[in-house]
N, C-alpha and C positions, 0 to 999 in steps of 0.2 A: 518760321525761322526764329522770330523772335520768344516763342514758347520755346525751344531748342535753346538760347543762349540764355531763359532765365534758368532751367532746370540745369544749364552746366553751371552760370553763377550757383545754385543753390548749393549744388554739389561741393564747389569748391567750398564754400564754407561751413561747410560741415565741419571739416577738422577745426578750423578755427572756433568754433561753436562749441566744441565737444571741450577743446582744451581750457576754454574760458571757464565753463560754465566745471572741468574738474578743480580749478583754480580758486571759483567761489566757492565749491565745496570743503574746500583744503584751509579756505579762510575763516571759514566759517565753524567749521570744526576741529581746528586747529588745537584747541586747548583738552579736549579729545583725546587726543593724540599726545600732545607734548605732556601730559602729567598723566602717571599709571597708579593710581593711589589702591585702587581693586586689592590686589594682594595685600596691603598693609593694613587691612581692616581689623582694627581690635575693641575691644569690650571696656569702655572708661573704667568699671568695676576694675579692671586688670593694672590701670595706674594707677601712680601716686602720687603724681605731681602737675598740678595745674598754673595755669597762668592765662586771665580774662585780657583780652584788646577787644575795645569798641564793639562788645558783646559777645565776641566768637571767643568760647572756649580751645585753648590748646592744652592738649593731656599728654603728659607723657610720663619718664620717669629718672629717678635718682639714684645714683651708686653709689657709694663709699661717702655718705652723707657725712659730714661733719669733719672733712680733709680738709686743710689749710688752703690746696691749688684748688682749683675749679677747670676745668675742661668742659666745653660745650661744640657738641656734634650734630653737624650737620650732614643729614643720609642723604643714601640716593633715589633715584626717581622710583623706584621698586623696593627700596627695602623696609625690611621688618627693623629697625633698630635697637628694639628691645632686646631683639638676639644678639646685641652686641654688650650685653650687660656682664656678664661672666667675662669676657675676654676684656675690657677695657678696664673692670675692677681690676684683675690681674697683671694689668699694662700699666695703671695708673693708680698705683694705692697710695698715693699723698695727696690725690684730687678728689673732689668731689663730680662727680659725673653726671650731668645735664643730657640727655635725652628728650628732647620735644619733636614730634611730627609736625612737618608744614600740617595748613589747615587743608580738610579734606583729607588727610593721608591718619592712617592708624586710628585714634579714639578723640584725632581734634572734628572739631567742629568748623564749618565753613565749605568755600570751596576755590581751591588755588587759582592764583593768579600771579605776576612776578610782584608787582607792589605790596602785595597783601602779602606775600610769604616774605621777601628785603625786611618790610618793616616791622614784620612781628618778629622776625630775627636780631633785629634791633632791641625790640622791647623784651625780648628772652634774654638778650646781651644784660640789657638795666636791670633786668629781674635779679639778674645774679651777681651783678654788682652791688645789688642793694641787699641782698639776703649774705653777700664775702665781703664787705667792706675792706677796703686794701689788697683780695686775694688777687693773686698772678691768672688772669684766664688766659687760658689757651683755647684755639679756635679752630677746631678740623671739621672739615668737610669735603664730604666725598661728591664725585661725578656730581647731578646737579648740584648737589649741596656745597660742592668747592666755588662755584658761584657765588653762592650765599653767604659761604665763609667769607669771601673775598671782599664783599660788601659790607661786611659788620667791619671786617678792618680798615675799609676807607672812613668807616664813619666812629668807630669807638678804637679807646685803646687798650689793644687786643695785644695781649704778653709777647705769642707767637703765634705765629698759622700753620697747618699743613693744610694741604691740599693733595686730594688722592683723584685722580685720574684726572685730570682739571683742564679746560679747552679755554679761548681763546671769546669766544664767542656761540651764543645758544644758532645765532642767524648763519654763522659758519657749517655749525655743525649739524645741523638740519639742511643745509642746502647739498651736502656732502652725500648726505642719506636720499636727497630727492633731486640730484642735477638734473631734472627735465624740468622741475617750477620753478617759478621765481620767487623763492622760499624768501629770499631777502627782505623781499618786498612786502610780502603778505605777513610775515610773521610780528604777531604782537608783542609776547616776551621774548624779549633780545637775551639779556643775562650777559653784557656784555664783560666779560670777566678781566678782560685787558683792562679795558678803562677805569676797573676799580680798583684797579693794582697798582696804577700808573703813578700812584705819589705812596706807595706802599716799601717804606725802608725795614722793618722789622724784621726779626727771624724769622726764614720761610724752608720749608720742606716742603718737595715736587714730589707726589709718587708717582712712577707710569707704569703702565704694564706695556709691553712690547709685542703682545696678540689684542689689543683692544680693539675690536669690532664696533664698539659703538662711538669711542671720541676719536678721528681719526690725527696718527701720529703729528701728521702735521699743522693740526689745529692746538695741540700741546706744544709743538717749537713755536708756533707764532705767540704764543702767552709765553713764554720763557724769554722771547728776545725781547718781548715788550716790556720784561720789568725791570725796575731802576733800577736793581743789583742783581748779582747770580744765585742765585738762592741755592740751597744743599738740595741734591738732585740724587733720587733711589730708582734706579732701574729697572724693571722686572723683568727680565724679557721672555719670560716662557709664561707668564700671566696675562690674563686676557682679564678683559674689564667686567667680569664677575668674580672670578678667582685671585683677585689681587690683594683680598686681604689673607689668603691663606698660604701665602707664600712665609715659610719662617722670619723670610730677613723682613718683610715688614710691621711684624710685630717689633723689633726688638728697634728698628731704626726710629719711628713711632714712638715706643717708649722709652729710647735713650733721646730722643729730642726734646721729648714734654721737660722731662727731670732734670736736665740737663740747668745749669745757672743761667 
């Protein structure tokens, strides 16, 4: 009898075993998963514009070099951003256009983390401040990068912001994508995008797309009611969260926002 009650003990824990032990895997490998740098693999030969932190090169590059404004963009988890060189020269011809990949993504060096990428976002902010003396920077960034954008504006002062597909929190929207874990709890980078917005009064542009699969809509309302004012709000609703910058109106909202006084 008693061999009989441990083999059903055993049994029952099994699930609990099985779930634990996916839980340490998901912790462990987390950073894995949350940053896709793969695709944006590029050749430093290929840039032109560096900037060293605390040894680790970031490479990227410069558009409409020698423009009075300065615009500094921040991509998403996957993208190529250099491909946005031609469309943002054309968006912003009185800016000078800053393109740098977090580290580990494109032709920088290192390997992401959320503090390491915040603060070299920071120190690409000074880089440009110090190379535009006086100039107006404006600050976009996309999906995670609207995070990062969001955090140079709690910490530097940033002209304007836009933020394109922009959530509420990293721990939100990973628990969204995984409701069976306790993503909350396990996850190391937070990227908590509310709470850097929260004393953020500056000009602000929202873009959402209305088909986005990957920030769900309602982690976009809870960063919009969380911030101190209403910020100017572009809606895309036939855009999903890779095809949202190819929608006309968001080029031209985008660049009537930058230029704008």
């Amino acid at each position: 009898m008693n061999r009989k009650k441990t083999l059903a003990a055993a049994l029952a824990a099994l699930p609990v075993l099985a779930y634990a032990g996916m839980c340490g895997w998901m912790y462990a490998k987390q950073r894995d998963l949350l940053y896709l740098p793969q695709d944006t693999r590029a050749d430093v030969k290929q840039t032109d514009f560096g900037i060293a932190r605390n040894g680790v090169m970031l490479n990227g590059w410069l558009v409409n070099i020698g423009q009075p404004g300065a615009v500094v963009y921040f991509g998403g988890n996957a993208e190529r951003i250099e491909d946005r060189r031609q469309q943002f020269g054309r968006w912003f011809p009185h800016s000078s256009i800053y393109l740098v990949p977090y580290r580990g993504y494109g032709a920088s060096e290192g390997t992401p983390t959320e503090a390491d990428i915040l603060e070299d976002a920071l120190y690409v902010f000074d880089q440009v401040q110090a190379r535009q003396p006086g100039a107006r920077i404006v600050v976009i960034g996309r999906s995670l990068g609207s995070a990062v954008a969001s955090y140079v504006a709690s910490k530097r002062p940033v002209a304007k912001l836009v933020l394109v597909t922009p959530f509420d929190s990293m721990a939100n929207v990973a628990q969204s994508h995984y409701p069976w874990l306790p993503v909350r709890w396990l996850l190391q980078d937070r990227y908590d995008e509310a709470a850097y917005l929260a004393k953020y009064n500056g000009p602000l542009l929202v873009v959402r797309a209305g088909r986005d699969d990957v920030v769900p809509p309602a982690s976009t309302d809870r960063l919009l009611a969380a911030l101190p004012k209403p910020p100017q709000v572009l809606d895309l609703p036939h855009a999903d969260h890779s095809s949202v910058a190819n929608d006309p109106a968001y080029a031209k909202a985008i660049s009537n926002f930058v230029s704008s006084p």
